[in-house]
Residue frames as qw, qx, qy, qz and C-alpha x, y, z in Angstrom:
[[0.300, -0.354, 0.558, -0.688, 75.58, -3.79, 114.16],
 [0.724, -0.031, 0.474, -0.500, 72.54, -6.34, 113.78],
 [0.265, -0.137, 0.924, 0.241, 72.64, -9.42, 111.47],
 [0.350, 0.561, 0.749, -0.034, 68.97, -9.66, 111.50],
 [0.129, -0.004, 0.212, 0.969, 69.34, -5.81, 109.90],
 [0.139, -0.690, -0.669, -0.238, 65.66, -5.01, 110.71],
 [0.112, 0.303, -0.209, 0.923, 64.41, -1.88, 112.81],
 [0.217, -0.518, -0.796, 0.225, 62.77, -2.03, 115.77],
 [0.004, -0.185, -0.015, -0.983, 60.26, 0.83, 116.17],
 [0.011, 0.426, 0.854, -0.299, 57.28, 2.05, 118.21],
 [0.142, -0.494, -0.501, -0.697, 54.32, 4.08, 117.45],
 [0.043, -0.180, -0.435, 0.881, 53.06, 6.19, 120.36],
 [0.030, -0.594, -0.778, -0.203, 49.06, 6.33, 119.84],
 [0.238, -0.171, 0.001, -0.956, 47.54, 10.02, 119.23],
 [0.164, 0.535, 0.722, -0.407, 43.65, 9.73, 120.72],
 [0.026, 0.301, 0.675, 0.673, 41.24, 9.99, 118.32],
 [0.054, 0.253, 0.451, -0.854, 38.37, 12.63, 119.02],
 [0.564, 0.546, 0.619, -0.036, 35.50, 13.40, 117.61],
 [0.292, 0.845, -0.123, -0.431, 36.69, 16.62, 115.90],
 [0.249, -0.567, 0.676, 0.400, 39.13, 14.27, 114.39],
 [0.316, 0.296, 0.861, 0.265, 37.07, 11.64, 112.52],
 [0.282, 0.145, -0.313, -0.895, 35.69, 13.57, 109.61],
 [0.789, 0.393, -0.142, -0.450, 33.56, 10.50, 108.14],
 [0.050, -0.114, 0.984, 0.128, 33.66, 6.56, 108.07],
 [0.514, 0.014, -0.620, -0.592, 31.76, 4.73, 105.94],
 [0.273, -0.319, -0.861, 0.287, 30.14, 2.62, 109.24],
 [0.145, -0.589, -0.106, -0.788, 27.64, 4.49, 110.65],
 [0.337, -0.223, -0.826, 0.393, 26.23, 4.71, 114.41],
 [0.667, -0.216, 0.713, -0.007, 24.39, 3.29, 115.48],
 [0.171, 0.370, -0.833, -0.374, 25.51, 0.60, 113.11],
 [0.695, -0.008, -0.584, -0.419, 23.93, -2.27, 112.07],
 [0.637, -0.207, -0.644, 0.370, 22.41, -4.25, 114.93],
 [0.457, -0.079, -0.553, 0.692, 22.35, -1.38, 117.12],
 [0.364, -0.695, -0.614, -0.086, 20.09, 0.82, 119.17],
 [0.003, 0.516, -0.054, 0.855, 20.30, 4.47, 119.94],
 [0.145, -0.460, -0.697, 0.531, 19.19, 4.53, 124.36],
 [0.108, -0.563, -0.629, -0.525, 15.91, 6.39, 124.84],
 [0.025, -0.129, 0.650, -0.748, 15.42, 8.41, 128.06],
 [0.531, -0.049, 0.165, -0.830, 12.04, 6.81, 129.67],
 [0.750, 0.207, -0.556, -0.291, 11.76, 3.45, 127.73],
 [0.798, -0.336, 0.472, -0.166, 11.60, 0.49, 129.94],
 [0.453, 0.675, -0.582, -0.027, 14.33, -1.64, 129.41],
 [0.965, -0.150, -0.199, -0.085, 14.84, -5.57, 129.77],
 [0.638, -0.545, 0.534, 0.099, 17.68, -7.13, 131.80],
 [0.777, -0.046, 0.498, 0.381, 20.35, -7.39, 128.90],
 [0.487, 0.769, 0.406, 0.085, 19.32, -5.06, 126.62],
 [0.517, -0.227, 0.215, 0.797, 22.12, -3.32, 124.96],
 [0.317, 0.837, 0.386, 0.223, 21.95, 0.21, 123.83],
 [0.654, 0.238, 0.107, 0.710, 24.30, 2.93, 122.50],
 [0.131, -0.847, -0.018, 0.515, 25.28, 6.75, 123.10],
 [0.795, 0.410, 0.097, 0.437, 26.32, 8.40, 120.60],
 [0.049, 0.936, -0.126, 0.324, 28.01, 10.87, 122.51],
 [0.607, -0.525, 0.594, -0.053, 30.03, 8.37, 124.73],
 [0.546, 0.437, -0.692, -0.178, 30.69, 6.04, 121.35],
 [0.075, -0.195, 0.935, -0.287, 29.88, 3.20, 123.94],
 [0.543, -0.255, -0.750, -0.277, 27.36, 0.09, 124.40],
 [0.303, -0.393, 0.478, -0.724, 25.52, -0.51, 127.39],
 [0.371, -0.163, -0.870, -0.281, 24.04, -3.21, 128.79],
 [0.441, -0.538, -0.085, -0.714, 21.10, -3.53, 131.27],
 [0.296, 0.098, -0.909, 0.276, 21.42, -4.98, 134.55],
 [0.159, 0.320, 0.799, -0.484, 17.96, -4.40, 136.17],
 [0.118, 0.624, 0.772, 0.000, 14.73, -3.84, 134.81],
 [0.171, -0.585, -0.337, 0.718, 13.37, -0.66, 134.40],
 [0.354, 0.755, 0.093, 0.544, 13.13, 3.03, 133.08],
 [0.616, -0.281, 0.057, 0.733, 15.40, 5.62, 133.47],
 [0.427, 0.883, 0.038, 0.190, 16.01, 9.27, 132.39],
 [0.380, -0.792, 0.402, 0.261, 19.50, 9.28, 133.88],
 [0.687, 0.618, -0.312, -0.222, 21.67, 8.38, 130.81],
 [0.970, -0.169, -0.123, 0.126, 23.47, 4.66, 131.17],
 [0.501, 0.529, -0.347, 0.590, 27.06, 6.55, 130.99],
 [0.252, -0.457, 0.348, -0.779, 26.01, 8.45, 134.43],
 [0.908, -0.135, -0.118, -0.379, 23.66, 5.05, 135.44],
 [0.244, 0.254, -0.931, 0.094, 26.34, 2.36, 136.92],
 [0.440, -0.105, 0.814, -0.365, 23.82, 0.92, 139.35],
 [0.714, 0.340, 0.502, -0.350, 21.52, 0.08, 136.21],
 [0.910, 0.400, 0.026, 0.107, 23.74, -0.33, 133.25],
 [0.628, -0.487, 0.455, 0.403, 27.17, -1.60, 132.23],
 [0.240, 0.766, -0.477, -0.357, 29.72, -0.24, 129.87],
 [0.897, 0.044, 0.439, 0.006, 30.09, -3.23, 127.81],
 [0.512, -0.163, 0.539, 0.648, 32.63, -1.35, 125.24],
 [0.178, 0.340, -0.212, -0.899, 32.78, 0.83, 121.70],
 [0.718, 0.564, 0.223, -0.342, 30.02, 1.16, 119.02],
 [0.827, 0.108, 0.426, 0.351, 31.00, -0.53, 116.18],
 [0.324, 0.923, -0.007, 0.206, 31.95, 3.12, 114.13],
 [0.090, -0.841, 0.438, -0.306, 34.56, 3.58, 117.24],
 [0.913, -0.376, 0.118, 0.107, 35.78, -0.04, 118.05],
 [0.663, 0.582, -0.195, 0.429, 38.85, 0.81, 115.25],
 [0.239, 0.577, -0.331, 0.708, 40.10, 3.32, 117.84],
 [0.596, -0.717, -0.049, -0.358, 39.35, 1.90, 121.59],
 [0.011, 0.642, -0.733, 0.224, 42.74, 0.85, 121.93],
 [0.609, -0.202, 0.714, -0.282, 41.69, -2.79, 122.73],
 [0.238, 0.243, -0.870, -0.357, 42.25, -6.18, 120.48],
 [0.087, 0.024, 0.933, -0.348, 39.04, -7.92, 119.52],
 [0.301, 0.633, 0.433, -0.567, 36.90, -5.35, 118.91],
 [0.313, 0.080, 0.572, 0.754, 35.96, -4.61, 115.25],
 [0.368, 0.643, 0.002, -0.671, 34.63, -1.87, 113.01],
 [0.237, 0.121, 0.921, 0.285, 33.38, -3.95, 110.19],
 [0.402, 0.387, 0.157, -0.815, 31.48, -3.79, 107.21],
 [0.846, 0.233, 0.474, -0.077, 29.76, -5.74, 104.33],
 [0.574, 0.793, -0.019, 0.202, 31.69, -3.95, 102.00],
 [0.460, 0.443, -0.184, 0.747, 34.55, -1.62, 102.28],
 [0.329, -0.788, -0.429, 0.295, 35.50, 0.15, 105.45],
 [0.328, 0.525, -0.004, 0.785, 36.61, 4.12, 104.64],
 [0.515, -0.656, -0.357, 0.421, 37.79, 5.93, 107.33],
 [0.183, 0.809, -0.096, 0.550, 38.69, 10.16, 106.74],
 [0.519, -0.776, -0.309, 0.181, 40.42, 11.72, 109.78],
 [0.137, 0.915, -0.224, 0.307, 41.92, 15.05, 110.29],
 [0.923, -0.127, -0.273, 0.241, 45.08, 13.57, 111.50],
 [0.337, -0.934, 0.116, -0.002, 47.36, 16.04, 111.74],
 [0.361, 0.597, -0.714, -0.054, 51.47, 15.60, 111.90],
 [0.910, -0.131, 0.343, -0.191, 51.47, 11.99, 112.07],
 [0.022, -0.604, 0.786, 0.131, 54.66, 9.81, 111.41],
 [0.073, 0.184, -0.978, 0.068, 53.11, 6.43, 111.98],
 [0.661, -0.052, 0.052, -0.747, 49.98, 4.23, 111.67],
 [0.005, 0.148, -0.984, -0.095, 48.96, 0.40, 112.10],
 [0.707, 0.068, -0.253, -0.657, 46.37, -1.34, 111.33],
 [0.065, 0.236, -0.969, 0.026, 45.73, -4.41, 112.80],
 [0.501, 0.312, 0.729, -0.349, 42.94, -7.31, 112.90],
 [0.533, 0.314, -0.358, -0.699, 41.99, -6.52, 109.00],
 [0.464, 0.365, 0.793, 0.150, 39.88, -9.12, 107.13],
 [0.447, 0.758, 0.044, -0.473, 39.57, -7.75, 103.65],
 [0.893, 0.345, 0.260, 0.128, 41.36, -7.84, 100.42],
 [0.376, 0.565, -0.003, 0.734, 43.36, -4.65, 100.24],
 [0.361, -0.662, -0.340, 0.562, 44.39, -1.64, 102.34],
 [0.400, 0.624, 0.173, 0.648, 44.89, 1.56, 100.91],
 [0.328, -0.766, -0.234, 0.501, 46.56, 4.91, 102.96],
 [0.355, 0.383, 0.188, 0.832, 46.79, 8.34, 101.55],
 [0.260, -0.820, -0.345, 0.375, 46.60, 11.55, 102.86],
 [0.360, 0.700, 0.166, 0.594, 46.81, 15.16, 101.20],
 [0.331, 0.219, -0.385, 0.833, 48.45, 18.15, 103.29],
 [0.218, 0.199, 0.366, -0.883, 45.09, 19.58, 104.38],
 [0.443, 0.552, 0.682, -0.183, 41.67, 19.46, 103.50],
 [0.615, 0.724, 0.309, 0.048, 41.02, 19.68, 99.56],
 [0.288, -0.798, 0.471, 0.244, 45.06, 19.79, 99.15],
 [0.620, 0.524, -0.489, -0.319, 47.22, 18.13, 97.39],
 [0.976, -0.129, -0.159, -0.079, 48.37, 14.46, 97.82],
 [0.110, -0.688, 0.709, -0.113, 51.87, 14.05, 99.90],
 [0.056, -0.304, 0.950, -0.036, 51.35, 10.09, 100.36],
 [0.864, 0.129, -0.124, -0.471, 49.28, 7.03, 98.71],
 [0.092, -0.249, 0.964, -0.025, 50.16, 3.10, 99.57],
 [0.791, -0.028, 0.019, -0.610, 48.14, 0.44, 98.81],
 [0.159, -0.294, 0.942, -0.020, 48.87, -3.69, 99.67],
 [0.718, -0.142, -0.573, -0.369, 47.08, -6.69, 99.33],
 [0.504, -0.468, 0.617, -0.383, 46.08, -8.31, 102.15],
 [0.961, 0.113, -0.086, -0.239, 46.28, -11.36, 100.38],
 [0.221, -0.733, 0.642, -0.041, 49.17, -13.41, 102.25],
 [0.973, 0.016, 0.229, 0.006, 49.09, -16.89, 100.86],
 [0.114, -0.493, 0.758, 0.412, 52.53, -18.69, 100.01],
 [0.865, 0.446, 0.025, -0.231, 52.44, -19.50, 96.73],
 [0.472, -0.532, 0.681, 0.175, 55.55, -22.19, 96.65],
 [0.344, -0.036, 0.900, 0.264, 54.00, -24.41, 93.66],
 [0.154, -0.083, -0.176, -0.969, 51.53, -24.42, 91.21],
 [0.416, -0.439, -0.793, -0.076, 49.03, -26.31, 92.97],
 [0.252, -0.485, -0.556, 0.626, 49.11, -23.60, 95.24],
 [0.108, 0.100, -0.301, -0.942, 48.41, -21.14, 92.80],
 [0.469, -0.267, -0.525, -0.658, 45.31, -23.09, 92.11],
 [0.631, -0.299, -0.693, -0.179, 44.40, -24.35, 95.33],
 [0.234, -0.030, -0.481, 0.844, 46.07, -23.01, 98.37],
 [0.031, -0.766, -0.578, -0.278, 43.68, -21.26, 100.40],
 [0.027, 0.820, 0.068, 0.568, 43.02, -17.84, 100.89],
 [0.546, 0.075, -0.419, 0.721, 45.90, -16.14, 104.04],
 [0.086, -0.976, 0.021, -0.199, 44.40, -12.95, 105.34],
 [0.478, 0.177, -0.312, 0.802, 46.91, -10.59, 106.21],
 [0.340, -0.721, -0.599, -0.078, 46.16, -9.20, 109.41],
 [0.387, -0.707, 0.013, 0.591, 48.73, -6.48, 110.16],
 [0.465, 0.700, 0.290, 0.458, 49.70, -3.32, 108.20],
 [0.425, -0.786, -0.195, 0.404, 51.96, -1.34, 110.30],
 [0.453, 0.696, 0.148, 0.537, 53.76, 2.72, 108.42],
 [0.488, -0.720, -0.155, 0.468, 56.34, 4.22, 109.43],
 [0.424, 0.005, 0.312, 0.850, 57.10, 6.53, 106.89],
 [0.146, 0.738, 0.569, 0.332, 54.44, 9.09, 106.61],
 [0.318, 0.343, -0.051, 0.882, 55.40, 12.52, 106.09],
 [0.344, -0.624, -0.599, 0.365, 55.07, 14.15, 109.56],
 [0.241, -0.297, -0.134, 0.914, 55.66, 17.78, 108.66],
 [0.242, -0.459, -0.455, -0.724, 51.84, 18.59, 107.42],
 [0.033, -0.037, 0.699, -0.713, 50.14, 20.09, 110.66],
 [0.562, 0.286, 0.326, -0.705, 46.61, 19.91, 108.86],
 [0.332, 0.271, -0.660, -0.617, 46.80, 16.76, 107.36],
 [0.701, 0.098, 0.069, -0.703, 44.03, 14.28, 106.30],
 [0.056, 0.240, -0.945, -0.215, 44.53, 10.77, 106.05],
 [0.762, -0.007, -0.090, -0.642, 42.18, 8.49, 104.36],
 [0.087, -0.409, 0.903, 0.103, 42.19, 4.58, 105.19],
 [0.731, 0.205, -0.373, -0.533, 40.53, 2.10, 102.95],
 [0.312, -0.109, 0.933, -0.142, 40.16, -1.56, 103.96],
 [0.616, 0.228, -0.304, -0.690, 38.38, -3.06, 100.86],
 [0.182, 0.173, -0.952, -0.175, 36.42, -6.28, 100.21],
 [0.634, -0.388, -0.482, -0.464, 33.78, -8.53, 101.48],
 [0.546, -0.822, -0.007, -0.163, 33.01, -7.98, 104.92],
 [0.441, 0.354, -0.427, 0.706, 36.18, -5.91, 105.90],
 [0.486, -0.872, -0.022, -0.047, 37.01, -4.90, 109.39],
 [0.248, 0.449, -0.583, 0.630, 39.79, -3.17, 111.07],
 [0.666, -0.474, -0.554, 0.159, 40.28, -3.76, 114.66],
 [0.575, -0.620, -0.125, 0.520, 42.99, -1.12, 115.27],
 [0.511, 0.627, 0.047, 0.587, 43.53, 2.22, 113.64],
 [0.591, -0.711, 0.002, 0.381, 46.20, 3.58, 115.80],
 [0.479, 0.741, -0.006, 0.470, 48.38, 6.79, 114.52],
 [0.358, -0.929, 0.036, 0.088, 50.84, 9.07, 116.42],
 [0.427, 0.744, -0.512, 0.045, 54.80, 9.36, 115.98],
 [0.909, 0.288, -0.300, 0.037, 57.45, 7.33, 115.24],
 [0.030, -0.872, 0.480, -0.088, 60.33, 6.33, 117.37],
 [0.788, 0.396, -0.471, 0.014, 63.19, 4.46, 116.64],
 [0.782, -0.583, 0.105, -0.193, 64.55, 1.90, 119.43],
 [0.512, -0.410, 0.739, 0.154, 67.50, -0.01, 118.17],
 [0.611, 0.253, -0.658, -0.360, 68.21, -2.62, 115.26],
 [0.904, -0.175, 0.271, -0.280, 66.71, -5.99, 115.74],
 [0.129, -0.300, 0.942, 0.070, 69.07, -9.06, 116.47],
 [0.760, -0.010, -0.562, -0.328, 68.08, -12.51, 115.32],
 [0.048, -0.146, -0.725, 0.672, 67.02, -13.87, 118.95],
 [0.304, -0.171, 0.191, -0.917, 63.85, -12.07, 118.25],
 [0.012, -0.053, -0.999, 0.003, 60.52, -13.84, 118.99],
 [0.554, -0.143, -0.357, -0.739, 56.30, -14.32, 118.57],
 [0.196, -0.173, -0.955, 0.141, 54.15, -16.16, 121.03],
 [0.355, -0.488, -0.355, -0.714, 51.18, -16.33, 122.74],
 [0.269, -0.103, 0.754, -0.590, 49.59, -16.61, 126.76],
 [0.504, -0.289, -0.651, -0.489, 46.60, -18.53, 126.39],
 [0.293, -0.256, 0.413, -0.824, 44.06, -17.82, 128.98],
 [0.705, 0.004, -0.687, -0.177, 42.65, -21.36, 128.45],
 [0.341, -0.371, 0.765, -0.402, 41.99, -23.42, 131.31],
 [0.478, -0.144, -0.848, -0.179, 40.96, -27.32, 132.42],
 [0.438, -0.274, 0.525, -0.677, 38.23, -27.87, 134.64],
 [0.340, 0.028, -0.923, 0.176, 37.21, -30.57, 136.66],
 [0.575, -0.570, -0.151, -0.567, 33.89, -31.39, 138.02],
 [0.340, -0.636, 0.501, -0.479, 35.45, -33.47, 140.81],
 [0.940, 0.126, 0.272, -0.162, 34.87, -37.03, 139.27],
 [0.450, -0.351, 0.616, 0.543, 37.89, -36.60, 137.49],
 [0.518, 0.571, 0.427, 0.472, 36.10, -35.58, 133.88],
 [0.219, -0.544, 0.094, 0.805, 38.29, -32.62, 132.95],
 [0.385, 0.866, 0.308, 0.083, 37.24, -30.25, 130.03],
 [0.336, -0.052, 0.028, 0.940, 39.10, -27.54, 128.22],
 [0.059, 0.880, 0.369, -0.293, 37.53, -24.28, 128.65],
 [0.543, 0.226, 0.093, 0.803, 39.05, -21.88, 125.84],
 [0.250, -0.814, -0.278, 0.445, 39.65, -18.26, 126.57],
 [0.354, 0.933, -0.065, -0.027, 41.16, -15.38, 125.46],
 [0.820, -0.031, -0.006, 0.572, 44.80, -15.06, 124.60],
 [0.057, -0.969, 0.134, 0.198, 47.25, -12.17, 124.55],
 [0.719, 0.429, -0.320, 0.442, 50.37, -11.88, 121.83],
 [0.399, -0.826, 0.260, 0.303, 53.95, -11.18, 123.21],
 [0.835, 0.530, -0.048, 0.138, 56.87, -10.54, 121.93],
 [0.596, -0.660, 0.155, 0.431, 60.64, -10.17, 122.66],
 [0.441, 0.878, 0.055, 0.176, 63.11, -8.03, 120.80],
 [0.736, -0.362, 0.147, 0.552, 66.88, -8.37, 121.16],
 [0.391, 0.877, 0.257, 0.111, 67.86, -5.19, 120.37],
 [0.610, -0.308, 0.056, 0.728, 71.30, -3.68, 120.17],
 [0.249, 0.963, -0.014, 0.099, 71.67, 0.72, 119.35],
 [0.514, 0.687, -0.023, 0.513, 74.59, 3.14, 119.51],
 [0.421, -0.365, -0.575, 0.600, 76.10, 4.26, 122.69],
 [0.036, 0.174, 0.081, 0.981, 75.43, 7.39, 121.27],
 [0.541, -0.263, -0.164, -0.782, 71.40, 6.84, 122.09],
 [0.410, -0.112, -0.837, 0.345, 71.67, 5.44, 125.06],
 [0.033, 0.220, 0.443, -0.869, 70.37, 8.23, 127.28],
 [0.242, 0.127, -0.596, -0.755, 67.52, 8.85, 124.27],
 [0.458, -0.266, -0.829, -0.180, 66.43, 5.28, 123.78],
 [0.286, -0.217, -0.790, 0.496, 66.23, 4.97, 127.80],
 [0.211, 0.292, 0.264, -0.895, 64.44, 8.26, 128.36],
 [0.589, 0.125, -0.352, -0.717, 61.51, 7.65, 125.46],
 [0.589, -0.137, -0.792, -0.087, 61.03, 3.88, 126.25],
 [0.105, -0.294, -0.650, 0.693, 60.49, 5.25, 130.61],
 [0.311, 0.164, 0.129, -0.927, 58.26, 7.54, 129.40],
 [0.621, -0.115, -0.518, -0.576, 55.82, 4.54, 127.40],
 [0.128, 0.161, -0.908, 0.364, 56.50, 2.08, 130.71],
 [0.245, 0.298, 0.792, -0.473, 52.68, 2.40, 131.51],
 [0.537, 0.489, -0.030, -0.687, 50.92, 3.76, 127.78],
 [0.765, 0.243, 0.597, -0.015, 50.00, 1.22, 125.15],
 [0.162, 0.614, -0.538, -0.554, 51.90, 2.02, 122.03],
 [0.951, 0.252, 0.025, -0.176, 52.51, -0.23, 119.09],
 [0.372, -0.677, 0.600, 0.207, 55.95, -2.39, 118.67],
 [0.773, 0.622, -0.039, -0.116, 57.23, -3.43, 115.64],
 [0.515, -0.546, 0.458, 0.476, 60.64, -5.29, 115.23],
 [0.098, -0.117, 0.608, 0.779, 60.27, -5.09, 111.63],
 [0.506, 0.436, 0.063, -0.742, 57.47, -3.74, 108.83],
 [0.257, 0.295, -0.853, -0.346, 58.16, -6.73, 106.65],
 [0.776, -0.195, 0.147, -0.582, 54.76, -9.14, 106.57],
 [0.804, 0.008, -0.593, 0.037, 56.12, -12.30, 106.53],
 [0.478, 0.043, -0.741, 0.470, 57.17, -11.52, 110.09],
 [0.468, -0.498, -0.516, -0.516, 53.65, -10.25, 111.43],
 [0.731, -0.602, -0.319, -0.031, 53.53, -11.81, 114.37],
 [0.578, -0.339, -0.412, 0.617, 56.24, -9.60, 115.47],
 [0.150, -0.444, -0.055, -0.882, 53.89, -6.80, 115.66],
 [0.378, -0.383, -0.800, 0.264, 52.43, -6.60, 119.20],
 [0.094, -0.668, -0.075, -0.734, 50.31, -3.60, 120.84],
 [0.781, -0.509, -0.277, 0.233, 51.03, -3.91, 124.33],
 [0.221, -0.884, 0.334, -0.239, 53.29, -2.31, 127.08],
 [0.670, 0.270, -0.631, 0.284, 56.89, -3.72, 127.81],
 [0.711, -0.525, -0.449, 0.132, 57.31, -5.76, 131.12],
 [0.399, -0.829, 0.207, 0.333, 60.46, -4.08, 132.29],
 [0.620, 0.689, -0.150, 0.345, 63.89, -2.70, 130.50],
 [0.574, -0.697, 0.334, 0.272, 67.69, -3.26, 131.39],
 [0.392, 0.903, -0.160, 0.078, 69.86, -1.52, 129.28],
 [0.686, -0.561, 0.237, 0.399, 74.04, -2.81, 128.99],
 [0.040, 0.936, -0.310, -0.165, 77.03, -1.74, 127.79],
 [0.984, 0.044, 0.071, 0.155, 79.10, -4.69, 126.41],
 [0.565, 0.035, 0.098, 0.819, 81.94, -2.31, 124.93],
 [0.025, -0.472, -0.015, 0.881, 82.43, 1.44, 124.18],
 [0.011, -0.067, 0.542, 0.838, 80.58, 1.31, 120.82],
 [0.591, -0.265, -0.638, -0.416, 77.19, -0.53, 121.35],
 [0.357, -0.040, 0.705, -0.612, 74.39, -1.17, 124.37],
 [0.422, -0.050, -0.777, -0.464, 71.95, -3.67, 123.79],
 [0.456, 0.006, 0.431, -0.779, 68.62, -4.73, 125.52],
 [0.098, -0.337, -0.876, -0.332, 65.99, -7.20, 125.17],
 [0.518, -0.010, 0.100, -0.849, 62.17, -5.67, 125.19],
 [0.007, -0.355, -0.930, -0.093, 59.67, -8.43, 126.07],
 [0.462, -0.063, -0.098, -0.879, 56.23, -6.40, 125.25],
 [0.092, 0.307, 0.947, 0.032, 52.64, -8.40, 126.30],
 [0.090, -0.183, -0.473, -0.857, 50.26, -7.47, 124.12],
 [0.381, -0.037, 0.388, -0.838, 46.75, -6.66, 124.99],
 [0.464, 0.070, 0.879, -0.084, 43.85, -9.75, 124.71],
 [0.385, 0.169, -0.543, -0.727, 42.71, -11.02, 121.88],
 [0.627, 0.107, 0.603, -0.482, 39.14, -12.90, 121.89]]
């Protein structure tokens, strides 16, 4: 059916609770951070944490306070997760980082699919036993170490690739109390995104597919005609020329309407040399044809969510 023989697939994101996160090797507050106080007078800026909201605050007026900043908009702003819970706020940018190794436990449940994205480390390691103090059903481990090595000057000299995606779709989904552990070793590792939940197939990727970026860049101009670049954030996209079975037409269509407004993850293939066509974003819009009686085919253009 596809030339490029690859498999597009998405990952539906489970929310991560607290009953779910057994135990990660970050702690919170984390390094750098500050635990809010009820009473304490508190400078304009000052940033301080809940740990019962897994969020930062910042201060926008002077003051004290016993109303807690979560319940407080007129005197502080939600400025995003503690660094224990940036892995899982569903937003690119944020990291859960450590000087070492980051080890994450969580009572995951049946879980088909997981990605990892943003790493900086040396390694990744997932495994995960049927239940707590079970036996092992699945162990992977990669390098994240993505340099091409084409010559041997590159062997000795090339520098160091990170690999920054790590996206599984093969974990055995039929344990309802299972435990997955993920490792992200090295010198200051961080994940950005540990996103789990199940797996569904979309179609085989065509070659057509593609990797880019928006850049939220701009030039300004003071009005003399000296122009600056101002850099900003960007946001991946990606497009996917995909072509299924007439047989999963109705299927595909119905499971892809039902992500049309949820952030998920999209993968046209698990292979890392083609990375950048992993994207965590929500697809613009979908129009589904019928060329002959055997095959319907679609492109998915997904934009992905910003990266700073």
């Amino acid at each position: 059916m596809s030339q490029f023989e690859y498999t597009a697939k998405v990952i539906t994101p489970t929310a991560i609770t607290d009953a779910m996160l057994i135990s990660c090797t970050v702690a919170e507050p984390g390094p750098g951070e500050t635990a809010w106080v009820s009473g304490t007078t508190y400078a304009v800026n000052d940033i301080r944490i809940l740990t019962s909201t897994h969020k930062k605050y910042k201060r926008a007026i002077a003051g004290a306070g016993t109303v807690a900043p979560n319940l407080d908009g007129a005197n502080w702003v939600d400025i995003g997760a503690t660094a224990r819970w940036a892995q899982f706020d569903k937003k690119i940018g944020t990291v859960t980082s450590a000087a070492t190794s980051v080890n994450t436990v969580l009572d995951a449940g049946s879980v088909e699919g997981l990605a990892l994205l943003e790493l900086t480390g040396s390694s990744a390691t997932v495994s995960m036993v049927e239940a707590p103090g079970g036996a092992t059903v699945y162990s992977k481990t990669i390098s994240l170490d993505d340099t091409v090595i084409e010559s041997v000057y590159d062997w000795m000299y090339a520098p160091f690739a990170q690999r920054t995606n790590w996206v599984l779709s093969d974990l055995p989904g039929q344990y309802p109390s299972a435990r997955l552990t993920v490792t992200v070793a090295g010198t200051a590792s961080a994940v950005g995104v540990l996103s789990l939940g199940r797996v569904t197939e979309i179609g085989s990727t065509e070659y057509g597919a593609g990797a880019g970026i928006i850049n939220w860049g701009k030039v300004t101009d003071d009005g003399f005609g000296n122009r600056e670049w101002v850099e900003g954030a960007y946001s991946s996209r990606i497009t996917l020329p995909v072509v299924i079975s007439t047989d999963s037409f109705s299927q595909i269509y119905r499971a892809l309407a039902k992500l049309r407004s949820t952030p998920a993850i999209y993968t046209g293939t698990e292979i890392s040399k083609y990375d950048p066509l992993v994207c965590y974003g929500v697809f613009k819009d979908l129009y589904m044809t019928i060329p002959n009686a055997a095959v319907c085919t679609y492109n998915l253009e997904i934009e992905g969510l910003n990266n700073v």
